[in-house]
Backbone as numpy.savetxt, mean C-alpha at the origin, in Angstrom:
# Nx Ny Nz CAx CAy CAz Cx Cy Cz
18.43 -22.43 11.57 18.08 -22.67 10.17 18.82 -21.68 9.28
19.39 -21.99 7.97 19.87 -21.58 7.12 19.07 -20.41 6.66
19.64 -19.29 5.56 18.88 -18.09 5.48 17.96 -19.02 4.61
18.23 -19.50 3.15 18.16 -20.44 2.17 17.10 -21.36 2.84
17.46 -22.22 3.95 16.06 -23.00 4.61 14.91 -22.25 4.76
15.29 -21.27 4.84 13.91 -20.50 5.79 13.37 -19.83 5.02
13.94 -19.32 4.01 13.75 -18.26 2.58 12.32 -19.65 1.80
12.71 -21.00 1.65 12.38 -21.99 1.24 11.20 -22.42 1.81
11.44 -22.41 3.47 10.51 -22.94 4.02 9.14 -21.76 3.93
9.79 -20.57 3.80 8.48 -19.96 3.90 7.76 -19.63 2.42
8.67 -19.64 1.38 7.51 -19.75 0.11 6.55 -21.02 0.34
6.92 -21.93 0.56 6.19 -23.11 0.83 4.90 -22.98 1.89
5.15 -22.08 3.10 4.08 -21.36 3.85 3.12 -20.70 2.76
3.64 -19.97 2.38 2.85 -18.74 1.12 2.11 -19.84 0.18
2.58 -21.28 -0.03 2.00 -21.73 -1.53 0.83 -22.68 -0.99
1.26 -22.99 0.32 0.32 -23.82 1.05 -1.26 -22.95 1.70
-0.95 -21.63 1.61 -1.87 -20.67 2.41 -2.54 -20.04 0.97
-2.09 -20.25 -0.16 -2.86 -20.19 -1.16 -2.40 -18.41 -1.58
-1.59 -18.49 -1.39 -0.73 -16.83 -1.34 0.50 -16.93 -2.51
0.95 -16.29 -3.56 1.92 -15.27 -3.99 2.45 -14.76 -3.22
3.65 -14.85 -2.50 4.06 -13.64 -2.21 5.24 -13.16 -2.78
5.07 -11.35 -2.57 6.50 -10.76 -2.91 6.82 -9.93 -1.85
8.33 -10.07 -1.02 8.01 -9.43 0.25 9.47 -9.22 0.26
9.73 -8.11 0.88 11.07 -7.78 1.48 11.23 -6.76 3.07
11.95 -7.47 3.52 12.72 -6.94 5.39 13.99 -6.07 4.69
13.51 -4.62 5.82 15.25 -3.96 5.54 15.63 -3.29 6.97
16.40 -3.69 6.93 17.17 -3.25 8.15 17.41 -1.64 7.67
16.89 -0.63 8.35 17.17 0.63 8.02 18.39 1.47 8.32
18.94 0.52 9.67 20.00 1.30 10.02 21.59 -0.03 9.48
21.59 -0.75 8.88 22.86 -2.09 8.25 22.23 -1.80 7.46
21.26 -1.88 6.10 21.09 -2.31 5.01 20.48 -4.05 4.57
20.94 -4.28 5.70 20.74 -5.69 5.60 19.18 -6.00 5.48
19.32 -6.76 4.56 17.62 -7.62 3.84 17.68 -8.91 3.45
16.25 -9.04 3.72 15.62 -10.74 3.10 14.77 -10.22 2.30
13.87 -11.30 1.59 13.55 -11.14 0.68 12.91 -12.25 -0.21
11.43 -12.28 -0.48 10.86 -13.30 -1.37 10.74 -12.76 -2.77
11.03 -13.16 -4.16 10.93 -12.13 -5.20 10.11 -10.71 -5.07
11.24 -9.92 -4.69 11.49 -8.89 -4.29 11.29 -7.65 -5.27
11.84 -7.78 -6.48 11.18 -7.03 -7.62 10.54 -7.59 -8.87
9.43 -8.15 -8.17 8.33 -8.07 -9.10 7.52 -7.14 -8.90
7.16 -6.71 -9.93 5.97 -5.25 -10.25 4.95 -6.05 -9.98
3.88 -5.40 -8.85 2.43 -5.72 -8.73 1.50 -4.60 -8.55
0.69 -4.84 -8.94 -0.58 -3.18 -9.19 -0.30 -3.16 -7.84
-0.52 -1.54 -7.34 -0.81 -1.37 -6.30 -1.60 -0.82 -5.18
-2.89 -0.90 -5.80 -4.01 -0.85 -5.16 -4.10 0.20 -4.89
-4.15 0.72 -2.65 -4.62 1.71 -2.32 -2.71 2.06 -1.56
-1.67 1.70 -1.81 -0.63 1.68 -1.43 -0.11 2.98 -2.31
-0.64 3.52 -3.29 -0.48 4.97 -4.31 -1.10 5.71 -3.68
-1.66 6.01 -2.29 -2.07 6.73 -1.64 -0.82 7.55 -0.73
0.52 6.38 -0.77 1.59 6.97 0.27 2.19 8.15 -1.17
2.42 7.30 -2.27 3.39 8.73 -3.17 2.13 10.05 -3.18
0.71 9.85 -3.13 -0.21 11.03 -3.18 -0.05 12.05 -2.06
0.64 11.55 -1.22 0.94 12.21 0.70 2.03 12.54 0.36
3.04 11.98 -0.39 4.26 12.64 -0.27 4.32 13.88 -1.74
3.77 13.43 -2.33 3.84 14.81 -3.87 2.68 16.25 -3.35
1.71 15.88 -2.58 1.02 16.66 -1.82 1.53 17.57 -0.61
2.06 16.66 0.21 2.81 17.19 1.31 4.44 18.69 0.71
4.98 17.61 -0.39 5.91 18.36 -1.02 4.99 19.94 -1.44
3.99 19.68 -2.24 3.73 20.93 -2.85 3.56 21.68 -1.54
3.01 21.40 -0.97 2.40 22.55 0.42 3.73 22.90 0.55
4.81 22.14 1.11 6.08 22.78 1.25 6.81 24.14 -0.07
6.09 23.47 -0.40 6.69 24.41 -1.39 6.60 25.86 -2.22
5.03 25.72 -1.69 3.58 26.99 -1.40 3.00 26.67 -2.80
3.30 25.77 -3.24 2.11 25.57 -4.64 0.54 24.95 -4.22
0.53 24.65 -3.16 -0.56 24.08 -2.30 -0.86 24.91 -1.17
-2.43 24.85 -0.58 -2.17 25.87 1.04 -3.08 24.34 1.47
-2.98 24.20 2.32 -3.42 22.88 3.15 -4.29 23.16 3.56
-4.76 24.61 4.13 -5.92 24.73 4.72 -7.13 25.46 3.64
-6.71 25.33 2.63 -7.80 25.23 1.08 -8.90 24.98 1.41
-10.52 25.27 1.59 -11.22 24.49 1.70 -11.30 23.92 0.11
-12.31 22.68 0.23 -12.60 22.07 -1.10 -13.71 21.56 -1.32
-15.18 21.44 -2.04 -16.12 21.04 -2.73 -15.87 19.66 -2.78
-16.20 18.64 -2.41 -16.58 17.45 -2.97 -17.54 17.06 -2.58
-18.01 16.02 -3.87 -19.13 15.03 -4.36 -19.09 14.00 -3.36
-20.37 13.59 -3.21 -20.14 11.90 -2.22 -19.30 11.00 -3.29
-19.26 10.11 -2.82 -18.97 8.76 -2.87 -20.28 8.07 -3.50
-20.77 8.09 -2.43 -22.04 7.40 -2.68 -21.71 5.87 -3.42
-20.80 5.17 -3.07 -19.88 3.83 -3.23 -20.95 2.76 -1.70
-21.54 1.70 -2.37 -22.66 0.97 -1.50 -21.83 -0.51 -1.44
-21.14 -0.85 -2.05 -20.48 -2.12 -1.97 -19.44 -2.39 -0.76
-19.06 -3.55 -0.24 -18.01 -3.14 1.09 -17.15 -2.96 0.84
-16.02 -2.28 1.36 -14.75 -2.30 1.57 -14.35 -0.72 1.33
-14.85 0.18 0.65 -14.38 1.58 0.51 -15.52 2.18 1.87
-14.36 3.83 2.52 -14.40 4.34 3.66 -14.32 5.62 3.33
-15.14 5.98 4.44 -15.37 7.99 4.50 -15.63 8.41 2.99
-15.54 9.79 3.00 -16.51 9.86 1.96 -16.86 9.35 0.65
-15.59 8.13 0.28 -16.23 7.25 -0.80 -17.67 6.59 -0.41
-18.31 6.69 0.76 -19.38 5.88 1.35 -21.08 7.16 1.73
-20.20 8.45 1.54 -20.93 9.43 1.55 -22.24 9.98 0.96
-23.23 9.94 1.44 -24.34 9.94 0.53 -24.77 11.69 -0.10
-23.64 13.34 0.45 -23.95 14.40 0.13 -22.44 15.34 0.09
-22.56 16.36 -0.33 -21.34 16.76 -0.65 -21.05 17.64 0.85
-19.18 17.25 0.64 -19.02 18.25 1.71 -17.92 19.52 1.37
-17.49 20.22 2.07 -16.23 20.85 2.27 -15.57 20.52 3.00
-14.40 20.62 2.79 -13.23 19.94 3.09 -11.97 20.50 3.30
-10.75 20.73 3.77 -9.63 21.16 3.64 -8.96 20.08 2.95
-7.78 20.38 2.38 -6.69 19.85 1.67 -5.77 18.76 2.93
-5.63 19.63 4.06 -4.94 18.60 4.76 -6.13 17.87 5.38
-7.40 17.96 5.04 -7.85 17.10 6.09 -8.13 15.90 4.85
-8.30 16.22 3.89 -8.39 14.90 2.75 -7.14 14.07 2.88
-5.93 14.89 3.28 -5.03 13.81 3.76 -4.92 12.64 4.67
-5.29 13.14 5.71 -5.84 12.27 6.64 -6.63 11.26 6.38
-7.68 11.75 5.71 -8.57 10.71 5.39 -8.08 9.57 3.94
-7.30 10.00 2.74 -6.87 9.39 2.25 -5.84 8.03 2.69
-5.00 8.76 3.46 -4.02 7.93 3.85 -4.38 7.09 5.28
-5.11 7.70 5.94 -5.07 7.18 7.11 -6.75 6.46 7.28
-7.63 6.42 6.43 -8.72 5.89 6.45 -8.77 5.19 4.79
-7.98 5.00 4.09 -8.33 5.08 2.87 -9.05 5.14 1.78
-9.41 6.56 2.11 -10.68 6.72 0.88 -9.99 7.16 -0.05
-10.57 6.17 -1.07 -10.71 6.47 -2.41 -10.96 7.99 -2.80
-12.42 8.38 -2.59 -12.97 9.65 -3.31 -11.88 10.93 -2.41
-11.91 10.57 -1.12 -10.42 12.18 -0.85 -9.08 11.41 -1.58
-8.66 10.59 -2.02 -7.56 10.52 -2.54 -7.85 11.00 -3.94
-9.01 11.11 -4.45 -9.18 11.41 -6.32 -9.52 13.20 -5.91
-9.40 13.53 -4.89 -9.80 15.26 -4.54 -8.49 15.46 -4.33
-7.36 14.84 -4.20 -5.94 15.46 -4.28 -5.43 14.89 -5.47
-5.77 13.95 -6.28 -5.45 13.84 -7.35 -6.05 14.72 -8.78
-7.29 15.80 -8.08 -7.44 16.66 -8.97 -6.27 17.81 -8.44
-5.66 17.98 -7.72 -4.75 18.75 -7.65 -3.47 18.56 -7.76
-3.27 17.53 -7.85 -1.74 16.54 -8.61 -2.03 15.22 -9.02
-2.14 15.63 -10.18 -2.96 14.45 -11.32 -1.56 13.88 -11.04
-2.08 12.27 -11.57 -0.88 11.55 -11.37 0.63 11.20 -12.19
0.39 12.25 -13.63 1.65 12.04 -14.24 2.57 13.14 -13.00
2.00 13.71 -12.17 3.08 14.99 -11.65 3.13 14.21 -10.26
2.34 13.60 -9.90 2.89 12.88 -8.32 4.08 11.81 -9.38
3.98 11.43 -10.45 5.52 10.74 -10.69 6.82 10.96 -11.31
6.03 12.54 -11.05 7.72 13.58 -11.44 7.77 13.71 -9.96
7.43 14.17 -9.68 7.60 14.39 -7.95 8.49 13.00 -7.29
8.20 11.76 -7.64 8.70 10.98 -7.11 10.06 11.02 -7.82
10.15 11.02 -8.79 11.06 10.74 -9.92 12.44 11.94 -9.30
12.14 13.06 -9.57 12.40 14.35 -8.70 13.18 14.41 -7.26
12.65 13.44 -6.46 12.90 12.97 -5.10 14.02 11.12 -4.95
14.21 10.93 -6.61 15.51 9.99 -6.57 14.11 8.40 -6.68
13.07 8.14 -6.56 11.94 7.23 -7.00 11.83 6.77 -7.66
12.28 5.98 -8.49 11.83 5.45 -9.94 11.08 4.15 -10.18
11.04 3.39 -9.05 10.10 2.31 -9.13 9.11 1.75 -8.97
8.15 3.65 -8.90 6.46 3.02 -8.81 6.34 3.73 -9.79
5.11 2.84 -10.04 4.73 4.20 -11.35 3.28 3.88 -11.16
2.78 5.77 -11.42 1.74 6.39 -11.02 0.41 6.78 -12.14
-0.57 5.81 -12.64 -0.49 5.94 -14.20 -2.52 6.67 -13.72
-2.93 6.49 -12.44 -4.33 7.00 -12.76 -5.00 7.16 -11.19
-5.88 7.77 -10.93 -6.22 7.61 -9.60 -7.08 6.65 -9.18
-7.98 6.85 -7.88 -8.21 5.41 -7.25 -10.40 5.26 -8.09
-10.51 6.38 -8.75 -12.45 6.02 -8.79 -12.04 4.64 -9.73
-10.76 4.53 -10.78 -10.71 3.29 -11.69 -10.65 1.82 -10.83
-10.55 1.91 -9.58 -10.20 1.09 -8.56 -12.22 0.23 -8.44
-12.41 1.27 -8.57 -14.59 1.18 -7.95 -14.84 0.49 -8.99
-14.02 -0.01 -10.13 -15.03 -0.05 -11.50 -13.92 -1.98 -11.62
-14.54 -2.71 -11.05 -13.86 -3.70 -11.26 -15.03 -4.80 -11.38
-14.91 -6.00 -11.51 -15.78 -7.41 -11.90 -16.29 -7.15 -10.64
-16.22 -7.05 -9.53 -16.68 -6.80 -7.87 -18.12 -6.23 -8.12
-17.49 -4.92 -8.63 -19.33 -4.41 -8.70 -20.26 -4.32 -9.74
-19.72 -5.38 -10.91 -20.89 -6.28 -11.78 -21.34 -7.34 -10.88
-21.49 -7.85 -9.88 -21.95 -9.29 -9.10 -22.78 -8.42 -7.76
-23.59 -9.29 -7.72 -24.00 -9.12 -6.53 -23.71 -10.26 -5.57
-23.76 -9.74 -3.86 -22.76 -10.39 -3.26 -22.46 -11.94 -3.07
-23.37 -12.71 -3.53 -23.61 -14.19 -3.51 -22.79 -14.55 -4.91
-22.69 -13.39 -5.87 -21.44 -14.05 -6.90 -20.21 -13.37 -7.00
-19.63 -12.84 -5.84 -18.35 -12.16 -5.67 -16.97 -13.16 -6.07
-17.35 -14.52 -5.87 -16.19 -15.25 -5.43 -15.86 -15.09 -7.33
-16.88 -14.80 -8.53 -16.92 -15.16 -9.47 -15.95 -14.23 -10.16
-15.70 -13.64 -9.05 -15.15 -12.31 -10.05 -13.33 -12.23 -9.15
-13.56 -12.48 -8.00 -12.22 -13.17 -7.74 -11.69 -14.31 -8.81
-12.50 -15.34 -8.84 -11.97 -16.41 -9.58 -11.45 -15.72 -11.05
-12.24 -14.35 -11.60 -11.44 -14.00 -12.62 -10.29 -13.52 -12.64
-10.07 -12.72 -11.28 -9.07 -12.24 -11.41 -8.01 -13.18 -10.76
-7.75 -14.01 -10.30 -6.78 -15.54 -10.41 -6.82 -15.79 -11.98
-7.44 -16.12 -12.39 -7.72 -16.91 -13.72 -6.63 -15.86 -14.84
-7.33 -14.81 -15.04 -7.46 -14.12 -16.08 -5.96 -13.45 -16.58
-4.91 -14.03 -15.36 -3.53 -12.93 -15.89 -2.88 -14.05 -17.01
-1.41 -13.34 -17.39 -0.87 -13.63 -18.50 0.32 -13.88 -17.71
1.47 -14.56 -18.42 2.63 -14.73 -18.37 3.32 -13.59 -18.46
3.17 -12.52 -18.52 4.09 -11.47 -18.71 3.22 -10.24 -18.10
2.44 -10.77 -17.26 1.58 -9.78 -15.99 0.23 -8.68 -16.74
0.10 -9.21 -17.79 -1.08 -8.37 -18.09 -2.16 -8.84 -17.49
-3.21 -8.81 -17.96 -4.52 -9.20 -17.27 -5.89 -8.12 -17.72
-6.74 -9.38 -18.23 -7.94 -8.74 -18.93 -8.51 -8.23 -17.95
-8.30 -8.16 -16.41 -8.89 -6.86 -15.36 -7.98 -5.59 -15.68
-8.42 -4.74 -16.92 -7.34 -3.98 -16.66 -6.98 -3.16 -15.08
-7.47 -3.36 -13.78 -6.89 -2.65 -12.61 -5.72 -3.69 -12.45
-5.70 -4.54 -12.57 -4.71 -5.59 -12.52 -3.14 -5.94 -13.28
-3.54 -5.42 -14.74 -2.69 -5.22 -15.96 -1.40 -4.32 -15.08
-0.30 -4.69 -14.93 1.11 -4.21 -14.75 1.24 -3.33 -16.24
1.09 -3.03 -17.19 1.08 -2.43 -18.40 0.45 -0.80 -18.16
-1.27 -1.18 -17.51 -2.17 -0.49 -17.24 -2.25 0.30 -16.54
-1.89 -0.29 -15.00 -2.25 -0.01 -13.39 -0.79 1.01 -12.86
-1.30 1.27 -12.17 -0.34 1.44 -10.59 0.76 0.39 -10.31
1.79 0.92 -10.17 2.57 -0.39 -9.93 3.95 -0.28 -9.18
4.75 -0.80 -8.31 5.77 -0.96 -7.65 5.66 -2.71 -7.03
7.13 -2.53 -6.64 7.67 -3.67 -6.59 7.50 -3.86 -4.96
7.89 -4.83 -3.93 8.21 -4.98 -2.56 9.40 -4.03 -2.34
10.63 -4.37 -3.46 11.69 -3.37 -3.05 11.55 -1.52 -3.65
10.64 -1.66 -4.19 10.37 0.30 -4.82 9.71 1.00 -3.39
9.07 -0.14 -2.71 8.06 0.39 -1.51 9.09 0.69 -0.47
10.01 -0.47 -0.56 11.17 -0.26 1.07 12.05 0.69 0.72
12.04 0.94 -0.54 13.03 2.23 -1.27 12.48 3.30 -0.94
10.94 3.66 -1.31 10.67 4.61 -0.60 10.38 5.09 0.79
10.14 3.83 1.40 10.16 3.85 2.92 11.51 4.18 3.59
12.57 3.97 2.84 13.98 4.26 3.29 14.14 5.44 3.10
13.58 6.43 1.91 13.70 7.79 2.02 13.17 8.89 2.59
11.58 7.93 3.47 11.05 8.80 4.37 11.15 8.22 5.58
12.02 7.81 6.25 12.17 7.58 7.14 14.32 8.06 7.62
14.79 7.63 6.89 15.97 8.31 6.90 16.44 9.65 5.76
17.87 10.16 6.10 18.49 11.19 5.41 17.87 11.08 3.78
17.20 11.84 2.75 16.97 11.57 1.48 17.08 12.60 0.52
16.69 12.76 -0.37 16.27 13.74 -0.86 15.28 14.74 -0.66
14.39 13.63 -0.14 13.04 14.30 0.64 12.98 15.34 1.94
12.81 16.47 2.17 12.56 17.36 3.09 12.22 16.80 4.28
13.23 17.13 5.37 12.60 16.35 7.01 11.28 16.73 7.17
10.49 17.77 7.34 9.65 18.47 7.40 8.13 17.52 6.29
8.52 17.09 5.13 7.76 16.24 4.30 7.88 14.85 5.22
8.66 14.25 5.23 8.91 12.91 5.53 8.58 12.96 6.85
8.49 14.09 7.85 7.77 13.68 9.15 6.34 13.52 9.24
5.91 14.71 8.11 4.17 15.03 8.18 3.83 13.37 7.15
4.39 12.67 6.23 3.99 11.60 5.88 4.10 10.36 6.92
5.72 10.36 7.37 5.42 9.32 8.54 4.41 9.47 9.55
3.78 10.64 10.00 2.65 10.63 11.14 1.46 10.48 10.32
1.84 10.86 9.19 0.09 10.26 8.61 0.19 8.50 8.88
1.33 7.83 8.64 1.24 6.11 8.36 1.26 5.81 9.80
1.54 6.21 10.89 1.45 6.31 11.64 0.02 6.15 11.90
-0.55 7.21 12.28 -2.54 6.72 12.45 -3.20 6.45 11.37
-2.65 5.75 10.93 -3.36 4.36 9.78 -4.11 3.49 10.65
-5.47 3.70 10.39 -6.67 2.85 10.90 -6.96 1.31 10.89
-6.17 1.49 9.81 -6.19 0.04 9.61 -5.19 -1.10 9.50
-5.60 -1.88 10.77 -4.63 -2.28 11.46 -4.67 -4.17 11.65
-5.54 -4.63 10.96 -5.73 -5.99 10.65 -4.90 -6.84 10.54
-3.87 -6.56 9.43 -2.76 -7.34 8.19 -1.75 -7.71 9.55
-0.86 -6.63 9.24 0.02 -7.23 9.77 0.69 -6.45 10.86
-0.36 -5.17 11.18 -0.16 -4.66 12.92 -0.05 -6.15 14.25
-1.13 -6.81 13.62 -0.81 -7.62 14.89 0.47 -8.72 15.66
1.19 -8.28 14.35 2.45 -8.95 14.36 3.79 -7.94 14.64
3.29 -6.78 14.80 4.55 -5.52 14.36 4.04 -4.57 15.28
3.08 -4.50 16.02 2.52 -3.49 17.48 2.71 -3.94 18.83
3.60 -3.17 19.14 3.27 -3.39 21.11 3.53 -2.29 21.76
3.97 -2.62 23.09 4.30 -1.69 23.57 6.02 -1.08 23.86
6.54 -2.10 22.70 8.02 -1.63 22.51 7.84 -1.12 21.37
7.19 -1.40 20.63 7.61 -0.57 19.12 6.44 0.24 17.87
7.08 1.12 17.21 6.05 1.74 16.75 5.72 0.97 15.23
4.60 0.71 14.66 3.80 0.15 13.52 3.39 1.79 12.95
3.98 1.99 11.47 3.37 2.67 10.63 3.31 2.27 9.30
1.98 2.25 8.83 1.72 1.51 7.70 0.80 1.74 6.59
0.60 1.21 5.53 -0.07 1.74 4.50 -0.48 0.40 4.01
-1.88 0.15 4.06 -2.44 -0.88 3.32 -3.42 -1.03 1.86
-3.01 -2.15 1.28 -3.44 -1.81 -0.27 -4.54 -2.92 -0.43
-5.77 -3.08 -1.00 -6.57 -4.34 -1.20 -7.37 -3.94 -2.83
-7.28 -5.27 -3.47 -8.05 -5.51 -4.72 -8.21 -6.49 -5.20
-9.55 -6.53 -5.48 -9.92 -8.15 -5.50 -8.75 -8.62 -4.77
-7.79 -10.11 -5.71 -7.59 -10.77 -5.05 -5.85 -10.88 -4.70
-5.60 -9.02 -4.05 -3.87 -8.34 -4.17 -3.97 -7.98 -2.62
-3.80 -8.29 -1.93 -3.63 -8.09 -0.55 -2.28 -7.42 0.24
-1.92 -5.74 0.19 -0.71 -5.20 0.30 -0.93 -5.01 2.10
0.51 -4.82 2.47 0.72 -3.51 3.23 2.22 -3.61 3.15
2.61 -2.36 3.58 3.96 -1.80 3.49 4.21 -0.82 4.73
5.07 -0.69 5.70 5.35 -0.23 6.96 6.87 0.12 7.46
6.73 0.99 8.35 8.17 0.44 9.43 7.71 0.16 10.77
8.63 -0.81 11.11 8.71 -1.28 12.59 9.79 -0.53 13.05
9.36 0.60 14.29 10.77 1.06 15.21 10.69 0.74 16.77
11.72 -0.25 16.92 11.81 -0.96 18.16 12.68 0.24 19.36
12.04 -0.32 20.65 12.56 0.39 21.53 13.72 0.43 21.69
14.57 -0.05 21.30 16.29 -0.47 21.30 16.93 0.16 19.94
16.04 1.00 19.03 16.44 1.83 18.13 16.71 0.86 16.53
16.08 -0.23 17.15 16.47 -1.04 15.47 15.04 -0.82 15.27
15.15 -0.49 13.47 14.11 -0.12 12.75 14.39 -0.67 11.18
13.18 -1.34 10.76 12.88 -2.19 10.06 11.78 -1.64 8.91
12.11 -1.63 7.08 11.00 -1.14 6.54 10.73 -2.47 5.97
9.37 -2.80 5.87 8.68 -4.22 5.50 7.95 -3.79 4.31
7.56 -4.39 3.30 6.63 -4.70 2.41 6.64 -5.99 1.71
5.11 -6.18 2.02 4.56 -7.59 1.83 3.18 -7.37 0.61
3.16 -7.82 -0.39 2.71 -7.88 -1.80 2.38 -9.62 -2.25
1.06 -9.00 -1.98 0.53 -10.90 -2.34 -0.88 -10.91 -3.08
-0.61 -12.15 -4.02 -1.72 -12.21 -4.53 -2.31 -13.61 -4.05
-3.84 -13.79 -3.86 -4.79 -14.53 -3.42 -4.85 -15.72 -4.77
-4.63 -16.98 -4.04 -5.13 -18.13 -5.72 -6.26 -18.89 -5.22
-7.10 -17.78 -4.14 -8.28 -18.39 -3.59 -9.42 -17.71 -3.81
-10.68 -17.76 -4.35 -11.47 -16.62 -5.04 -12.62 -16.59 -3.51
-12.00 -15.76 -2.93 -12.49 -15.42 -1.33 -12.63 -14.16 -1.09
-13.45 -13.40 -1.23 -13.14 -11.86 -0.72 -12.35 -12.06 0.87
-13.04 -12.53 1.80 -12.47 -12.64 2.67 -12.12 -13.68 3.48
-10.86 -13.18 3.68 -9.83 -14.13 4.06 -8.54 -13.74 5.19
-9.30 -14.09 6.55 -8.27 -14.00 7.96 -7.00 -14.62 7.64
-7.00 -15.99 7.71 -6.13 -16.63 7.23 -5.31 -16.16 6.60
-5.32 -15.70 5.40 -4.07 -14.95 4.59 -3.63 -14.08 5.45
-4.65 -12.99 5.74 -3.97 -11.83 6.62 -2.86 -12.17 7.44
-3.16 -13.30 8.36 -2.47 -13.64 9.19 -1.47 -14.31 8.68
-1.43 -15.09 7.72 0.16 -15.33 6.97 0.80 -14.76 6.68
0.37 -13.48 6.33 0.74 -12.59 5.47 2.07 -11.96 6.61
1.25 -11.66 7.71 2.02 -11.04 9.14 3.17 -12.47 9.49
2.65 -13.16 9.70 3.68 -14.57 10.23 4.65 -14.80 9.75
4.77 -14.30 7.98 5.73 -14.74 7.26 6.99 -13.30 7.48
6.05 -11.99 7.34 7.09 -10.91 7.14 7.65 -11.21 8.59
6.95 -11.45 9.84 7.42 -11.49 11.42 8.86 -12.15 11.21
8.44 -13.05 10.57 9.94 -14.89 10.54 11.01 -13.93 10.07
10.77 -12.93 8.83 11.78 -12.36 8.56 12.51 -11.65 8.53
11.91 -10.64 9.82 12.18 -10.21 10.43 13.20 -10.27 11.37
12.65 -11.47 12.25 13.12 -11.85 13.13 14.68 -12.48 12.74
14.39 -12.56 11.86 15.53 -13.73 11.07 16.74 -12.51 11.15
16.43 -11.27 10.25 17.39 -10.28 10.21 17.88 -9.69 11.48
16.98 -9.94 12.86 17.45 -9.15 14.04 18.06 -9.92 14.73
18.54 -10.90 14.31 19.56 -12.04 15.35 20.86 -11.56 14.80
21.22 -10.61 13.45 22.19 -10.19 13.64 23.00 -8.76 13.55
């Protein structure tokens, strides 16, 4: 099949599975990529957790941070599903700096990602990026604005109501009366800002080997492994990844490194036109489609 057939055939997968997608394959070591609209800006959920690991990780390098800080935080005390560790916390704990890392990135909590965002508020994690050659996410607030969405005005028998707003409610030019949603408002990068930065922590960059290893082993034991691990894990190759969810924006972004030394950075960016909190099905498209294109790029 043609690149063009298959490029074709699979938006048509995506429109039939009730999916948006924006997704791009990069060959890390050719350059070579595919690609479904590739730079469109989409909020990006809990996927601003990878630039919070890398502007964090930087400062420690740099001694403006000590990692082993302890730190004061508040629960969570967050009762609705889908937020983890101490966003779910019912008392305060102490904490170290690197261990909120862990838990940010690799469990994704919200409340330890807003305990390193009191220590690099987010206009400075996007000098940091900016700084490091980055320019296509942008970093405008941390994740408690994430807790405060149509989700937790409903109780759970009218969830789908508040999905259906957020399908409904955008604009032609990506705003959206959810402001977490609003491209104007939110968090935001593209499929290709994500493989851009995945290309700089994973190969030669601007970025410090020493940074870019302690971030790749955080994506590395990323817990969560649903999306599109089951398409990108075995026992030839390594899955490290970072997954993003809101209402109805379903991210992850990764590399695949195969035992034969080909290595692959993926990001897959989709929005839901199904007012479902949950939904296997997508997940699993979501993986099937980046797999095809994958595969597509390693035949040559």
């Amino acid at each position: 099949m043609s690149t063009e057939a298959l490029l074709s055939d699979l938006r048509g997968q995506l429109r039939d599975g009730g999916l948006h997608g924006c997704l791009l394959v990069r060959d890390l070591h050719t350059g070579d990529e595919l690609g479904i609209d590739p730079d469109t800006q989409l909020p990006s959920a809990s996927l601003v957790k990878v630039p919070l690991a890398l502007a964090t990780v930087e400062r420690v390098r740099r001694g403006e941070l000590d990692g082993a800080t302890m730190l004061d935080v508040p629960p969570g005390r967050i009762t609705t599903p889908g937020p983890t560790g101490l966003s779910r916390f019912r008392h305060p704990v102490r904490i170290a700096v690197e261990d909120l890392l862990y838990l940010s990135t690799c469990l994704s909590d919200g409340t330890a990602a807003d305990a390193l965002f009191d220590l690099t508020p987010p206009a400075q994690v996007a000098e940091i990026l900016h700084e490091l050659g980055l320019r296509g996410i942008t970093v405008r607030h941390g994740m408690g604005e994430l807790s405060e969405t149509p989700v937790e005005r409903f109780d759970a028998a009218q969830v789908h109501l508040a999905h259906a707003l957020a399908i409904d409610a955008g604009t032609s030019g990506r705003g959206h009366r959810v402001p977490q949603l609003d491209t104007t408002r939110a968090n935001t990068g593209s499929a290709r800002a994500w493989v851009e930065l995945l290309q700089a922590l994973w190969t030669p960059s601007k970025i410090h080997p020493d940074v870019g290893l302690r971030v790749r082993d955080l994506m590395a034991h990323n817990v969560l492994r649903h999306r599109l691990a089951p398409d990108f894990s075995s026992d030839a190759t390594t899955w490290s990844s970072k997954t993003g969810t809101l209402l109805n924006l379903r991210h992850e972004v990764g590399v695949v490194e195969h035992s034969d030394g080909q290595t692959f950075a993926i990001a897959v960016l989709t929005e839901s036109l199904v007012p479902a909190s949950t939904q296997p099905g997508a997940e699993a498209l979501m993986a099937q489609v980046a797999r095809t294109l994958r595969d597509h790029l390693r035949q040559f």
